[in-house]
C-alpha positions in Angstrom: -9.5 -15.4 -1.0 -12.6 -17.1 -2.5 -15.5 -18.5 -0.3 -17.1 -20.9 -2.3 -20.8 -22.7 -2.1 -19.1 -26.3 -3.4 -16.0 -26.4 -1.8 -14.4 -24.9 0.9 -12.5 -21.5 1.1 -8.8 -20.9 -0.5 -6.1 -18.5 -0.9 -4.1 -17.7 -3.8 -1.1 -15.9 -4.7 1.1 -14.3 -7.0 4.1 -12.4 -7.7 5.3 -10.3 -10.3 1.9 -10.5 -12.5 0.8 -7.5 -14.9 -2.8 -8.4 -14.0 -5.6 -8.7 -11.2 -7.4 -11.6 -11.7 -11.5 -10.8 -10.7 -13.4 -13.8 -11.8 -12.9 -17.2 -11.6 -16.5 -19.0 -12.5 -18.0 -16.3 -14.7 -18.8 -16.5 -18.7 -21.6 -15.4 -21.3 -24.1 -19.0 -19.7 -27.8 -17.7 -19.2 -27.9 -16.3 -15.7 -24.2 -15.8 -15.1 -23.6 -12.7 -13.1 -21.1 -10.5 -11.2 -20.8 -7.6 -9.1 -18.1 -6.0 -7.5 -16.2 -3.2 -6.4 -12.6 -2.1 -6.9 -10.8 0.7 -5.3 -7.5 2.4 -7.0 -4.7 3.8 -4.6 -2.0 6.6 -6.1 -2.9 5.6 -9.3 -2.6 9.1 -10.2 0.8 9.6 -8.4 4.2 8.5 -10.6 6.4 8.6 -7.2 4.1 6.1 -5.3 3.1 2.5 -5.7 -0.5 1.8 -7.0 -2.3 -0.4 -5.1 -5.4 -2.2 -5.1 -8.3 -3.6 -3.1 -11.5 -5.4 -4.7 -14.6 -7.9 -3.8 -16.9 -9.3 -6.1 -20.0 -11.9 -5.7 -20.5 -14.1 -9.5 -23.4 -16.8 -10.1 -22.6 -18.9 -12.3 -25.1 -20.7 -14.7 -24.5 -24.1 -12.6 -26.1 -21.8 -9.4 -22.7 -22.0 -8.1 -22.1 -18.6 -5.9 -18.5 -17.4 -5.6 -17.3 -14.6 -3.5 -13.8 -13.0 -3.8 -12.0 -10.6 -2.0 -8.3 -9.7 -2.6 -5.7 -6.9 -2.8 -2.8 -6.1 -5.1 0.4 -3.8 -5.2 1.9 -2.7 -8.7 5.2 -1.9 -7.7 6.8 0.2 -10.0 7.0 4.1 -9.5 4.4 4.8 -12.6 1.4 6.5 -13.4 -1.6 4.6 -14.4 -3.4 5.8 -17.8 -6.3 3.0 -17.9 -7.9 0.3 -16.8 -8.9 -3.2 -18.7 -11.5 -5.6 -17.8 -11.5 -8.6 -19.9 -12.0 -11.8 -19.3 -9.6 -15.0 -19.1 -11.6 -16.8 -21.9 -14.7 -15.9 -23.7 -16.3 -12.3 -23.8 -18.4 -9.9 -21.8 -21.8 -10.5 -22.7 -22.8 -7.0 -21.3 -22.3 -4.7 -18.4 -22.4 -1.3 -16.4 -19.4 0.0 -15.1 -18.9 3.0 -13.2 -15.7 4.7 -12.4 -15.6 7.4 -9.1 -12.8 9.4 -7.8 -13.1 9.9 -4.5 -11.7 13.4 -3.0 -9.4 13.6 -0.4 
């Protein structure tokens, strides 16, 4: 779901993608930013499903605010080795990311 300042809310879907789509207003503009979170299920474990649950907040350089939160299912019986942020056009100007594992 994204809540928008311009527009109102919508809903998107997908099926059978090999990605998770984060952004949808973001680039390398002046004053462009975005924070969010993402949390990894089983990712470790090859005889479960991965799934995944993320919200993020991006400004974009037209002051238009964006807010997205969504969830995701990779529904084959693998283990994950990585993760890949990239976006769909342009580059990351810069950035901090963090990655936690959270004990059961």
């Amino acid at each position: 779901m994204s809540i928008r300042t311009d527009t109102t809310y919508s809903n998107s879907s997908n099926t059978n993608e090999t990605y998770y789509d984060l952004t949808t207003a973001i680039g390398t503009s002046t004053g462009e930013q975005m924070n969010g979170i993402m949390y990894l299920y089983n990712a470790n474990d090859s005889n479960e499903y991965t799934y995944l649950s993320a919200e993020n907040v991006q400004l974009s350089h037209t002051a238009l605010l964006i807010g997205n939160q969504g969830s995701a299912v990779f529904t084959s019986n693998s283990q994950v080795n990585g993760i890949r942020l990239y976006p769909n056009t342009g580059n990351i100007a810069s950035g901090t990311f963090t990655l936690y594992q959270i004990e059961d």
